[in-house]
N, CA, C and O of each residue as an XYZ file, in Angstrom:
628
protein
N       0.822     -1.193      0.000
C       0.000      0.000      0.000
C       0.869      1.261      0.000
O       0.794      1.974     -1.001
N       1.814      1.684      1.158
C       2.848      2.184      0.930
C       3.323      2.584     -1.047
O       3.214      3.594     -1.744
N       3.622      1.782     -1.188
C       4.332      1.674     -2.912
C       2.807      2.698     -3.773
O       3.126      3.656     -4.477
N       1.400      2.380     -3.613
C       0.576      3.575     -4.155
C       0.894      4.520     -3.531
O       1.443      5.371     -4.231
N       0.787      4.798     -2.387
C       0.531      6.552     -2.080
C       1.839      6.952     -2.423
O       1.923      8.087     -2.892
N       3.035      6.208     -2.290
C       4.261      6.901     -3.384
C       3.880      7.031     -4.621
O       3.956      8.193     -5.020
N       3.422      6.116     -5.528
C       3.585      6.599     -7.001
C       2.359      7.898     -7.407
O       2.521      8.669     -8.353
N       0.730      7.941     -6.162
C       0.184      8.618     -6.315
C       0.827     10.312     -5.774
O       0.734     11.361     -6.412
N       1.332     10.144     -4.703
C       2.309     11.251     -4.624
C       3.048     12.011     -5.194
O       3.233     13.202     -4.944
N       3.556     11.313     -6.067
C       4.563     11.456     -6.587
C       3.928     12.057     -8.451
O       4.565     12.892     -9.093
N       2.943     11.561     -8.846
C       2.154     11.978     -9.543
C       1.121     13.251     -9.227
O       0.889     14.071    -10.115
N       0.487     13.367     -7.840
C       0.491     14.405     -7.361
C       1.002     16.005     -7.649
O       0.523     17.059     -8.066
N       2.386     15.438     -7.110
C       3.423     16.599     -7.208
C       4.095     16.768     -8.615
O       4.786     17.754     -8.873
N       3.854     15.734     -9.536
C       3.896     15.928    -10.867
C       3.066     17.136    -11.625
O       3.411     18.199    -12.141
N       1.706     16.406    -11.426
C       1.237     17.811    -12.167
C       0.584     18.657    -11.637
O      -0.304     19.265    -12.235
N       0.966     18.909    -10.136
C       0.480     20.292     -9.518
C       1.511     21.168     -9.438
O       1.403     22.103     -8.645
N       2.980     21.001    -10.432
C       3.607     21.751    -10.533
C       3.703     23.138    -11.541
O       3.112     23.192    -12.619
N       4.485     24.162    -11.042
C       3.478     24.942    -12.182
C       4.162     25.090    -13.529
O       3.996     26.212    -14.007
N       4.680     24.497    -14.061
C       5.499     24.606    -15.280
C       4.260     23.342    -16.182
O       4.142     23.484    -17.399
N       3.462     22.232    -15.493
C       2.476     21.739    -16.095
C       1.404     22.202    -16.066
O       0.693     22.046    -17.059
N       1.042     22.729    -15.245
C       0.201     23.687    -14.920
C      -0.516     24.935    -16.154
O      -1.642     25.178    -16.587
N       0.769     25.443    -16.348
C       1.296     26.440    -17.544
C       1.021     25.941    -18.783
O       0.639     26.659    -19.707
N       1.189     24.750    -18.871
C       1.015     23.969    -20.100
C      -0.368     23.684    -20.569
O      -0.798     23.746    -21.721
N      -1.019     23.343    -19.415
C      -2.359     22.938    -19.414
C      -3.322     24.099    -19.953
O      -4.311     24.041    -20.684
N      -2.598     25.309    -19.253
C      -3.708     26.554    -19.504
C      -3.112     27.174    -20.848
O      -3.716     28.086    -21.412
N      -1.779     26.603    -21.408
C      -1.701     27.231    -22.644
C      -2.367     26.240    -23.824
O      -2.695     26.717    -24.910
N      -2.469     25.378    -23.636
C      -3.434     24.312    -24.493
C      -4.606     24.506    -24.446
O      -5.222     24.244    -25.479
N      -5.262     24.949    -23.454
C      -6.751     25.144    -23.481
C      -6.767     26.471    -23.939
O      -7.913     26.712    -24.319
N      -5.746     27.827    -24.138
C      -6.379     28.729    -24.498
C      -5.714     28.506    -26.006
O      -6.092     29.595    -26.438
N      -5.291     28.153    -26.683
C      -4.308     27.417    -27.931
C      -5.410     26.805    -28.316
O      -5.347     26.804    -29.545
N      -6.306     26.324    -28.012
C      -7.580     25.762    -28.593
C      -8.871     26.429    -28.634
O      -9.836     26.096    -29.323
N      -8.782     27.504    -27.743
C      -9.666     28.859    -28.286
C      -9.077     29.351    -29.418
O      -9.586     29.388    -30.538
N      -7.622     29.856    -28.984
C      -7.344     30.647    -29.870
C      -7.335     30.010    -31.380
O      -7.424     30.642    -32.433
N      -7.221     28.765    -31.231
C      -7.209     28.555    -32.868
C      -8.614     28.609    -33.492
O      -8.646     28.570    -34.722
N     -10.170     28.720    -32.609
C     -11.132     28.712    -33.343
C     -11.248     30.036    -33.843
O     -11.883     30.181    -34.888
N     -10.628     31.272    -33.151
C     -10.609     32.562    -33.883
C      -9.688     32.331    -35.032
O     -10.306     32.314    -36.097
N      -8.776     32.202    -35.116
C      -8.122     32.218    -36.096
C      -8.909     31.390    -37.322
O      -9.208     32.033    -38.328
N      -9.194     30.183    -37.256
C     -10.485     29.836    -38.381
C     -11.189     30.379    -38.578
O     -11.303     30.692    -39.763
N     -12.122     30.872    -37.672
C     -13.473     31.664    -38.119
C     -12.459     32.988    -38.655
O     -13.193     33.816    -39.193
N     -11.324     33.341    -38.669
C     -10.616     34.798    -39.186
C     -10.384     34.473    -40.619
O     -10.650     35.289    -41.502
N      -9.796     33.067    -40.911
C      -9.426     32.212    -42.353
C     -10.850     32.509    -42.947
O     -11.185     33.476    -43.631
N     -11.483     31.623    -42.593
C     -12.698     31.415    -43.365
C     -13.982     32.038    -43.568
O     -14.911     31.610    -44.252
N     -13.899     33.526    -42.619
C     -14.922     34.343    -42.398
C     -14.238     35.142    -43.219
O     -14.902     35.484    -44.198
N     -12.906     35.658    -43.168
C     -12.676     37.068    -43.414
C     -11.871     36.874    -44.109
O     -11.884     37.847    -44.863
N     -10.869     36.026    -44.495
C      -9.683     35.855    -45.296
C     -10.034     35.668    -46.694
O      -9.918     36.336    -47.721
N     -10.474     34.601    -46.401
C     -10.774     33.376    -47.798
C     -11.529     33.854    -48.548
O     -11.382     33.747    -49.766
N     -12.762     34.656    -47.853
C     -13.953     35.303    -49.101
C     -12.513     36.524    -49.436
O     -12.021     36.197    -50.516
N     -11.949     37.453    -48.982
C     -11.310     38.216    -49.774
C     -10.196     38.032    -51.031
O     -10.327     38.573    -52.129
N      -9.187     37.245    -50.684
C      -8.596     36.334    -51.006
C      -9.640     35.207    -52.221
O      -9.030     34.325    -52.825
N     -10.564     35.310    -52.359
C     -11.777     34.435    -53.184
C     -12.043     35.753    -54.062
O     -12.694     35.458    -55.064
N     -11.778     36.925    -53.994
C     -12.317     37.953    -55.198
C     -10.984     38.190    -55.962
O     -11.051     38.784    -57.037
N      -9.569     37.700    -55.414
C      -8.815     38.345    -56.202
C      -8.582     36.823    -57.444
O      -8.624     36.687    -58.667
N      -8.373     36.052    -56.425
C      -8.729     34.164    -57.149
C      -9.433     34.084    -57.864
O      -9.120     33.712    -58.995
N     -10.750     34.407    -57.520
C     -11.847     33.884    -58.404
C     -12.447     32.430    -57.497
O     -13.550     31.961    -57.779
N     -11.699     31.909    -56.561
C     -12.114     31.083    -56.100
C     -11.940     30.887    -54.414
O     -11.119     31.573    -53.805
N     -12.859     29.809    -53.674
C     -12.889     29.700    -52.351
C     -11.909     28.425    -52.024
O     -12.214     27.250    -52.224
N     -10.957     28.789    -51.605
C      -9.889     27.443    -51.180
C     -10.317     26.009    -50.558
O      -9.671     24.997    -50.831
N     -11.194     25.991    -49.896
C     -11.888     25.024    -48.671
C     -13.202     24.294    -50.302
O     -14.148     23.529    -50.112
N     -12.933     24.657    -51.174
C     -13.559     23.695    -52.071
C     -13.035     23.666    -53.477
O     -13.677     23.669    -54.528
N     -11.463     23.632    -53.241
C     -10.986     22.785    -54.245
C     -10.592     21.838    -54.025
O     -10.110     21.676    -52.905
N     -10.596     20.900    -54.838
C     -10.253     19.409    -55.149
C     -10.437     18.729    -56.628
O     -10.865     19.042    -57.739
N      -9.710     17.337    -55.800
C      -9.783     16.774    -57.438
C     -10.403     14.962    -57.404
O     -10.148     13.972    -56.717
N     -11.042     15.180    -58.212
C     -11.679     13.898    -58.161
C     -11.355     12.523    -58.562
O     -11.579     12.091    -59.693
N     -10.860     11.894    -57.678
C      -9.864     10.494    -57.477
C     -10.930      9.395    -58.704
O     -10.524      8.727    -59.655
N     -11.943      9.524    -58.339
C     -12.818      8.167    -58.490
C     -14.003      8.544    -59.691
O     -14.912      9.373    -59.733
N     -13.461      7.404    -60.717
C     -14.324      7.342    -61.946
C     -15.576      7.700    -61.589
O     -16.244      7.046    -60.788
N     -16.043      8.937    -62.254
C     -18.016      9.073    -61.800
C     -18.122      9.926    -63.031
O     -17.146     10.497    -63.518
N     -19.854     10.024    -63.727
C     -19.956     10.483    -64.609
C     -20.812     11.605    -63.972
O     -21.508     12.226    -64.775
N     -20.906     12.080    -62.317
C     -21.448     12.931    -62.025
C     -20.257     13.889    -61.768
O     -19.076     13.631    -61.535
N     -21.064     15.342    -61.902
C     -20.389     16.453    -61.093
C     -20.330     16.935    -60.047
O     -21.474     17.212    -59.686
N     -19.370     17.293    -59.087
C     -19.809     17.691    -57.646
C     -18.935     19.445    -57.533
O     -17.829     19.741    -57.986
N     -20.017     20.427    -56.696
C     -19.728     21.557    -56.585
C     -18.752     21.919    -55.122
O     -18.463     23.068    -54.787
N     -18.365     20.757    -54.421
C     -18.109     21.269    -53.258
C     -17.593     19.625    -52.811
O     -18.213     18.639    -53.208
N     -16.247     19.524    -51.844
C     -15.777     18.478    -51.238
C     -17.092     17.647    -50.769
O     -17.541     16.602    -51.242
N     -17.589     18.478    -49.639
C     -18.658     17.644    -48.955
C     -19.950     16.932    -50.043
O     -20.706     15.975    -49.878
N     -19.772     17.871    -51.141
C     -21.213     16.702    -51.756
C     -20.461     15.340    -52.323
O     -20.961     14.215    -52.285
N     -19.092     15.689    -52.884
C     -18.991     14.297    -53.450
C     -18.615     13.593    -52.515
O     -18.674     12.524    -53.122
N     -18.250     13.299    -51.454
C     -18.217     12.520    -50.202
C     -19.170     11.883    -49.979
O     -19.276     10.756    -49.496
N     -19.995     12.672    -50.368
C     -21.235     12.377    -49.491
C     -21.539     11.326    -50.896
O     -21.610     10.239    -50.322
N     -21.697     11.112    -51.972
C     -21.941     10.592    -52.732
C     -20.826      9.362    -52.859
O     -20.932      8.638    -53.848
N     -20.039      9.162    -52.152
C     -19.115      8.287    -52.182
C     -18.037      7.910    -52.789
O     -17.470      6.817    -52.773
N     -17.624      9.485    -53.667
C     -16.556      9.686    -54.340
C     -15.162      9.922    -53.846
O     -15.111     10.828    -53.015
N     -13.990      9.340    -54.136
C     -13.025      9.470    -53.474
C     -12.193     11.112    -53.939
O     -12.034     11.361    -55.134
N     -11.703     12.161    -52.805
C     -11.492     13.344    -53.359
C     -10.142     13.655    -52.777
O      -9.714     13.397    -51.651
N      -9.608     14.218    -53.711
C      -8.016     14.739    -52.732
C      -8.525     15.996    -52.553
O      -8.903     16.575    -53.572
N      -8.627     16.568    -51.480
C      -8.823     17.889    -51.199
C      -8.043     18.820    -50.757
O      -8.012     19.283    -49.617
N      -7.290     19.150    -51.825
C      -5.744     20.314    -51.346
C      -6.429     21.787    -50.960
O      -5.896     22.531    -50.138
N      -7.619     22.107    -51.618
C      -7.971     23.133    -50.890
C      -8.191     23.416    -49.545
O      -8.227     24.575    -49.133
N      -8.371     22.248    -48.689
C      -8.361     22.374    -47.127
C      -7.223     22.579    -46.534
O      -7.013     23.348    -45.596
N      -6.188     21.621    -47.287
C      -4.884     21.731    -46.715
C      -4.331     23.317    -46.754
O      -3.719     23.898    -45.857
N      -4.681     23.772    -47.894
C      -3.851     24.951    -48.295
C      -4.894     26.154    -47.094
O      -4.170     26.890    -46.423
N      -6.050     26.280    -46.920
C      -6.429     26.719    -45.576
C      -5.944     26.280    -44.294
O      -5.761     27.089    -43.383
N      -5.755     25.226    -44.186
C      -5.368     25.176    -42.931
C      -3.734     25.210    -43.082
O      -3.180     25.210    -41.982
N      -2.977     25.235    -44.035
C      -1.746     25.900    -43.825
C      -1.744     27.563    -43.788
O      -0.846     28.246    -43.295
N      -2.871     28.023    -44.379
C      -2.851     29.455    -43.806
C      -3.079     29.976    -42.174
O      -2.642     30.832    -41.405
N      -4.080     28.842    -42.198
C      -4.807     28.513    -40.238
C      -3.456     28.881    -39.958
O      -3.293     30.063    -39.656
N      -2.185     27.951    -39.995
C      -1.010     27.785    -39.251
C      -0.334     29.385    -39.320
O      -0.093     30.133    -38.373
N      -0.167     29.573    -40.496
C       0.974     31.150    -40.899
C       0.296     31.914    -40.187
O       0.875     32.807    -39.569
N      -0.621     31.809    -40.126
C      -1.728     33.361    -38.910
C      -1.762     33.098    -37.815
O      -2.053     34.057    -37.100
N      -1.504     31.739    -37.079
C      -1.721     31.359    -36.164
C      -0.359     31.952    -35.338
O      -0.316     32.826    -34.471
N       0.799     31.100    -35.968
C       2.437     31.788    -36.040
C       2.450     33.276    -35.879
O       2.958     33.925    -34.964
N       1.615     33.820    -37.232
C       1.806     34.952    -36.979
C       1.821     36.085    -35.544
O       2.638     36.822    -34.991
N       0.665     35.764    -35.411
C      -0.181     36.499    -34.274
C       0.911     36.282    -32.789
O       1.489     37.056    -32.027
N       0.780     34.690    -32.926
C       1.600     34.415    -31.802
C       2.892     34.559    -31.851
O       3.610     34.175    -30.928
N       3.379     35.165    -32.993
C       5.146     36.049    -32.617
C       4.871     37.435    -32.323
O       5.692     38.040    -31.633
N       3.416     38.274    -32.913
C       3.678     39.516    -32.622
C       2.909     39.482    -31.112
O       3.216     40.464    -30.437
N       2.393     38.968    -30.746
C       1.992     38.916    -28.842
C       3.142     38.365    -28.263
O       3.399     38.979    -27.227
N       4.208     37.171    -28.566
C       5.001     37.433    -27.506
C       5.885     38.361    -27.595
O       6.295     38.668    -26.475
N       6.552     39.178    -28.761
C       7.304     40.183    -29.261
C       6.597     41.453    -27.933
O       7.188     42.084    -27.057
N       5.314     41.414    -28.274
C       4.518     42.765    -27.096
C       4.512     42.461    -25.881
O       4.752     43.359    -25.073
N       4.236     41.101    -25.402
C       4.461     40.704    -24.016
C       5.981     40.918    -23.832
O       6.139     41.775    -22.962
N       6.807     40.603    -24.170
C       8.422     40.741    -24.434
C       9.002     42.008    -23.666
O       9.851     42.199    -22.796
N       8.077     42.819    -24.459
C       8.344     44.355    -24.646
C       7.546     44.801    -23.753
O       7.949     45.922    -23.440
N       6.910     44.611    -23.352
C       6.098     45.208    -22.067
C       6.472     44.454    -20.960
O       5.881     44.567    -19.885
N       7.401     43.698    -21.134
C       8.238     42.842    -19.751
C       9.093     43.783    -19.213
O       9.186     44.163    -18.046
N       9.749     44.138    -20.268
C      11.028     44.746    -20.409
C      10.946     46.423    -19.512
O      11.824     47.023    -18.893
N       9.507     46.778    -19.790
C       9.394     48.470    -19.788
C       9.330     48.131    -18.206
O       8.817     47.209    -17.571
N      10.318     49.649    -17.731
C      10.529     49.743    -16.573
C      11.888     49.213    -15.902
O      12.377     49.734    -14.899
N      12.431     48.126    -16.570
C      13.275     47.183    -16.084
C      14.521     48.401    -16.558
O      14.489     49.094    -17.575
N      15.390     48.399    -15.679
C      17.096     49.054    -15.822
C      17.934     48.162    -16.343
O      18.083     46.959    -16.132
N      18.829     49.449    -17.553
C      19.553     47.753    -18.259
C      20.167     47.712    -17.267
O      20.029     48.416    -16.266
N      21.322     46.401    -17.577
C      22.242     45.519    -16.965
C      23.517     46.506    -17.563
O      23.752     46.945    -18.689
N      24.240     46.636    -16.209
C      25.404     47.231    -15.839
C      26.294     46.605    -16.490
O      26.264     45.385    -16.331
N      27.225     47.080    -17.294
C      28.372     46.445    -18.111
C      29.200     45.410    -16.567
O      29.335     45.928    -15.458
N      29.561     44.208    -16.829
C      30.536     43.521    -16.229
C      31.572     44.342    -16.025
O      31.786     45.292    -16.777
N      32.429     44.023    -14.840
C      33.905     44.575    -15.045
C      34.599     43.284    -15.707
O      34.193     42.136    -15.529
N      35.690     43.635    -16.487
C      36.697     42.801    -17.002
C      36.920     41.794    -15.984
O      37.047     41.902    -14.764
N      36.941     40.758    -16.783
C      37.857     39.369    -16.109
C      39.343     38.966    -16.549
O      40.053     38.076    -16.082
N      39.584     39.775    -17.467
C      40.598     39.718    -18.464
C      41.298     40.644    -18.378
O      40.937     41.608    -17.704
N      43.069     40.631    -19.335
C      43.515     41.990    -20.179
C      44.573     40.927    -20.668
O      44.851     39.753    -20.422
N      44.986     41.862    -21.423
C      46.022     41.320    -22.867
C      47.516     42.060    -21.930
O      47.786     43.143    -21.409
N      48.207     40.689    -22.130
C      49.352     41.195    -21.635
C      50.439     41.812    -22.566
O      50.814     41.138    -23.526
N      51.067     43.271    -22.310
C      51.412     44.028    -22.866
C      52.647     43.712    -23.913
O      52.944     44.532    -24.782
N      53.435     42.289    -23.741
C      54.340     41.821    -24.249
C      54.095     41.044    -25.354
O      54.714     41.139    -26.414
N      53.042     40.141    -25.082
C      52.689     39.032    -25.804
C      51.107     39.158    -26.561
O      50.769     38.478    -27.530
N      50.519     39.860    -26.093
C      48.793     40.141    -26.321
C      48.321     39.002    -26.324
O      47.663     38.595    -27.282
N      48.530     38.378    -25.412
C      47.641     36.920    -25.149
C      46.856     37.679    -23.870
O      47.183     38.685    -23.241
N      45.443     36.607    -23.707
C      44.473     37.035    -22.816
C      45.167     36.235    -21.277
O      45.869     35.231    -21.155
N      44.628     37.153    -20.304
C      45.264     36.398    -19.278
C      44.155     37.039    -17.964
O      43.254     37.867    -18.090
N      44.605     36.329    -16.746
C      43.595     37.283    -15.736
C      43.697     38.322    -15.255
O      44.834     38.530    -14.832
N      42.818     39.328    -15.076
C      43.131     40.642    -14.732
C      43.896     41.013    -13.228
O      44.219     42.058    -12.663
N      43.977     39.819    -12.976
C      45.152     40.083    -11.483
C      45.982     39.633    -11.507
O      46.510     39.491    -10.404
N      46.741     39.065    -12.734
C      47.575     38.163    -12.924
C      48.986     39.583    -12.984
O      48.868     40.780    -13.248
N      50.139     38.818    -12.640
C      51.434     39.647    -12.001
C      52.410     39.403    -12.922
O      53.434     40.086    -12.922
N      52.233     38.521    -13.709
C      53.419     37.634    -14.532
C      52.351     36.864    -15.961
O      51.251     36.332    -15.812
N      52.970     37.006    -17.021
C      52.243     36.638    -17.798
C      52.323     34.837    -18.469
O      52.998     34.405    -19.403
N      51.339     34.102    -17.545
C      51.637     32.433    -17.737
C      52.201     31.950    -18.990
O      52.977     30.996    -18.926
N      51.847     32.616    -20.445
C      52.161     32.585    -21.795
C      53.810     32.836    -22.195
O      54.636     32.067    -22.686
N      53.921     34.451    -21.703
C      55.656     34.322    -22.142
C      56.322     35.013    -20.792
O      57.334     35.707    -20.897
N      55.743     34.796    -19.638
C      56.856     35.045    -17.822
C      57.109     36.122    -18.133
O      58.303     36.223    -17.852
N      56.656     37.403    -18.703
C      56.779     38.787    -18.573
C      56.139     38.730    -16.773
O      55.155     38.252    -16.208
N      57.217     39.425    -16.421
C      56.847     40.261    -15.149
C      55.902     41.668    -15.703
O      56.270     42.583    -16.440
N      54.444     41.422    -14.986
C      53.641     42.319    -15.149
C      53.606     43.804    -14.224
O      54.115     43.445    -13.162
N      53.360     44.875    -14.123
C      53.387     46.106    -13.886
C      52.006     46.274    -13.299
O      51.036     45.956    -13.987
N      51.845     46.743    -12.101
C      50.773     47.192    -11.911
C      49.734     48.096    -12.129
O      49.902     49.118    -11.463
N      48.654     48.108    -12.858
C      48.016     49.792    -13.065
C      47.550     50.142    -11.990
O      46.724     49.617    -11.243
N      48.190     51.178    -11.934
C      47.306     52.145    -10.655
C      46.537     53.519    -11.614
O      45.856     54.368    -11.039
């Protein structure tokens, strides 16, 4: 019994951590967000994008399977039991993706940037280094003697 409440424990503390946590709530809003982005493709894109074409992407295809009928749209010849390659979906939902990308580089670019505001840059390091004056090899900046060619080093004051 012992051996469950370890592995349940231990699973527990698995995903009540917050780095899964994080994950969880970016998947569930990653699955909102992608129904805007469709209804953005196919509401607002595609009909515009359809006047300069001449055509609506989400119903082209090509018809695999001998038939002496015609079909106006993926879903009717399906439905009729025709076999269809339908690159017009693909080629929408590779737009789905480029907008999807899109959006989500220019929000973290703004989250980024609105991280940033307020924050003081970072103070230049002091040297860890200098070039010793004999040899110009790198060496440590407290170094007295140069390990490369035994120049006795000089102090800067």
């Amino acid at each position: 019994m012992s051996k469950d409440k370890g592995f349940f424990a231990e699973f527990k503390k698995f995903v009540l951590r917050g780095n899964v946590m994080d994950m969880a709530v970016g998947v569930i809003i990653g699955g909102a967000f992608t129904a805007i982005v469709t209804s953005l493709n196919n509401d607002l894109l595609s009909p515009i994008l359809g006047l300069f074409g001449g055509t609506d992407f989400s119903n082209l295809f090509i018809l695999l399977s001998k038939t002496d009928q015609t079909f106006a749209s993926v879903a009717e010849a399906r439905e009729a039991g025709a076999a269809v390659f339908a690159y017009g979906s693909f080629i929408t939902a590779v737009i789905n993706f480029l907008i999807t990308a899109l959006v989500i580089f220019i929000l973290v670019k703004a989250v980024n940037k609105a991280m940033s505001i307020g924050k003081k840059p970072e103070a230049p390091k002091a040297p860890t280094t200098k070039k010793c004056p004999f040899c110009k090899s790198e060496i440590a900046i407290d170094a007295t003697r140069c390990p490369h060619c035994t120049s006795i080093l000089e102090e800067n004051k």
